[in-house]
C-alpha positions in Angstrom: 17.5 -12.0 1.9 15.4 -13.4 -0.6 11.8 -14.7 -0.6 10.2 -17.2 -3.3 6.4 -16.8 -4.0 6.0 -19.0 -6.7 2.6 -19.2 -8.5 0.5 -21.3 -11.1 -1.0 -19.7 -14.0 -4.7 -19.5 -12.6 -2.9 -17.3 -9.4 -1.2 -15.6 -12.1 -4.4 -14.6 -13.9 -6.1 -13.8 -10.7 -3.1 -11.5 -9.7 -3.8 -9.5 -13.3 -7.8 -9.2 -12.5 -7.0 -7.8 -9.2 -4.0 -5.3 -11.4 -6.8 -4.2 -13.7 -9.8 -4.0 -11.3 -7.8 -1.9 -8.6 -6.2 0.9 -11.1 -5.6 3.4 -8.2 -3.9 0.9 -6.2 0.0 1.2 -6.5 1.2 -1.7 -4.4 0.2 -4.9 -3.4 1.8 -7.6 -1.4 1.6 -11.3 -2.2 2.2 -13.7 1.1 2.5 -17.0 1.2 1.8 -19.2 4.0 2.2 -22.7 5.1 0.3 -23.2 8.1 -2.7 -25.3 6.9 -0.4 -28.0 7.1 -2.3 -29.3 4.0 -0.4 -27.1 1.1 0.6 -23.5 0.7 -2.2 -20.7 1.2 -1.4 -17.4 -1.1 -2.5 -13.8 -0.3 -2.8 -10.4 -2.4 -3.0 -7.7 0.4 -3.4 -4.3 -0.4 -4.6 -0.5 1.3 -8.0 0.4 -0.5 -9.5 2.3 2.4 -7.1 3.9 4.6 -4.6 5.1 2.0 -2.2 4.7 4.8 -0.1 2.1 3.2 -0.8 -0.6 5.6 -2.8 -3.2 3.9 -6.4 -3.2 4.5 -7.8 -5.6 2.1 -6.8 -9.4 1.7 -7.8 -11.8 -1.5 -7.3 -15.6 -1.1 -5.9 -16.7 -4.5 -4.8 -20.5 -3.3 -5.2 -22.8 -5.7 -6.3 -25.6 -4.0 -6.3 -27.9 -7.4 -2.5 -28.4 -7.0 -3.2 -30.3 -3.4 
């Protein structure tokens, strides 16, 4: 099974400020949702507190410009 995430440039630069501020951080998860019925909603989860790899933290990097 296969999942396509696909992201603009600005989500793409957002996802590199997140790579760099978060050095310690060895995964992340992007999600993409469709449930605002208005256009697709994009997520960058990841475990900063709990080291327990289940994510704890969530960062909104929808670009609404491309409404």
């Amino acid at each position: 099974m296969s999942v396509k995430v696909k992201l603009n440039r600005r989500q793409m630069d957002q996802l590199f400020d997140l790579y760099k501020r978060f050095e310690d951080i060895e995964w992340f998860e992007i999600e993409e949702s469709r449930s605002s019925g208005i256009g697709p909603t994009v997520h960058v989860r990841f475990d900063l507190f709990n080291r327990d790899n289940k994510p704890d933290t969530t960062i909104d990097i929808t670009d609404v410009s491309t409404w």
